[in-house]
C-alpha positions as CSV (number, residue, x, y, z in Angstrom):
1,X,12.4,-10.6,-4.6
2,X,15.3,-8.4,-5.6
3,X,15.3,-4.8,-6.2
4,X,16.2,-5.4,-10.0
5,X,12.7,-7.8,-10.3
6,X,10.9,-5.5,-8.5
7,X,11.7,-2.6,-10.8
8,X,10.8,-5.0,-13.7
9,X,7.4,-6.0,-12.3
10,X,6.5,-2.2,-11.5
11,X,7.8,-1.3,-14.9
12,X,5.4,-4.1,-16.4
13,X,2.5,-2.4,-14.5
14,X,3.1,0.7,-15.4
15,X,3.1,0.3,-19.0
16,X,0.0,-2.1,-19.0
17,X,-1.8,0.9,-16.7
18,X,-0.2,3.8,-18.8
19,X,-2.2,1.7,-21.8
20,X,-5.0,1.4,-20.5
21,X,-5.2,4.9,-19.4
22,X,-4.2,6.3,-22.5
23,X,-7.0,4.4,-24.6
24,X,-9.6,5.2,-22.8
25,X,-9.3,8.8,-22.4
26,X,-7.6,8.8,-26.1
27,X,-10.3,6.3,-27.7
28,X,-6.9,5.1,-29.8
29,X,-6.9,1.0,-30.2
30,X,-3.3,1.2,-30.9
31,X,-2.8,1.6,-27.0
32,X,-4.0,-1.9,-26.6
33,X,-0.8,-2.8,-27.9
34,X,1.0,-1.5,-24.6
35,X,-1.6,-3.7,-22.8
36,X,-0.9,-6.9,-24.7
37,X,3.1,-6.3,-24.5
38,X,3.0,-5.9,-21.1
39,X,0.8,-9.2,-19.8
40,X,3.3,-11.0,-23.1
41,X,5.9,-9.8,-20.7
42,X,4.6,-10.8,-16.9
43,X,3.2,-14.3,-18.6
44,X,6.9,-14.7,-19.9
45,X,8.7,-14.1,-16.6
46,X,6.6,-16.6,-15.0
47,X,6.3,-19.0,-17.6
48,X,10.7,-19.1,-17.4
49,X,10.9,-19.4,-13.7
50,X,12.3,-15.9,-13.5
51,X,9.7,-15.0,-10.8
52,X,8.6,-17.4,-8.1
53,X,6.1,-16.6,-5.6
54,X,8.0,-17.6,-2.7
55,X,10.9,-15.2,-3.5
56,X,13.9,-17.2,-5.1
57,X,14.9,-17.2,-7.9
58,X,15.6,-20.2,-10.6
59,X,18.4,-18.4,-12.5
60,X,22.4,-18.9,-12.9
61,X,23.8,-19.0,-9.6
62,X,26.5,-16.7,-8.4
63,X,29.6,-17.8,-8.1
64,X,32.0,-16.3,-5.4
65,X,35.1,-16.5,-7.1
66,X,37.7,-16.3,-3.3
């Protein structure tokens, strides 16, 4: 996994935990929303191949251009 999917995945987690947090302490629904966004987000990324298990990636190749 690359650094830029990594950042993605933590930023994922920390906006469904930062959620979840923030309506419970808060008691405010409308944090579920952060919840939902963020699982609509990790279930998207898996669903398109854009983050294996094993570590490689389906996207565009790189070209090396020499």
């Amino acid at each position: 996994m690359n650094g830029p999917l990594k950042a993605a995945w933590a930023l994922t987690a920390f906006v469904v935990l930062l959620g979840a947090v923030l309506w419970v302490v808060t008691g405010e629904a409308v944090f579920a929303v952060f919840i939902v966004l963020g699982l609509l987000t990790a279930l998207g990324a898996v669903l398109t191949g854009r983050s294996r298990p094993d570590g490689r990636s389906t996207g565009p190749k790189e070209s090396n251009p020499s």
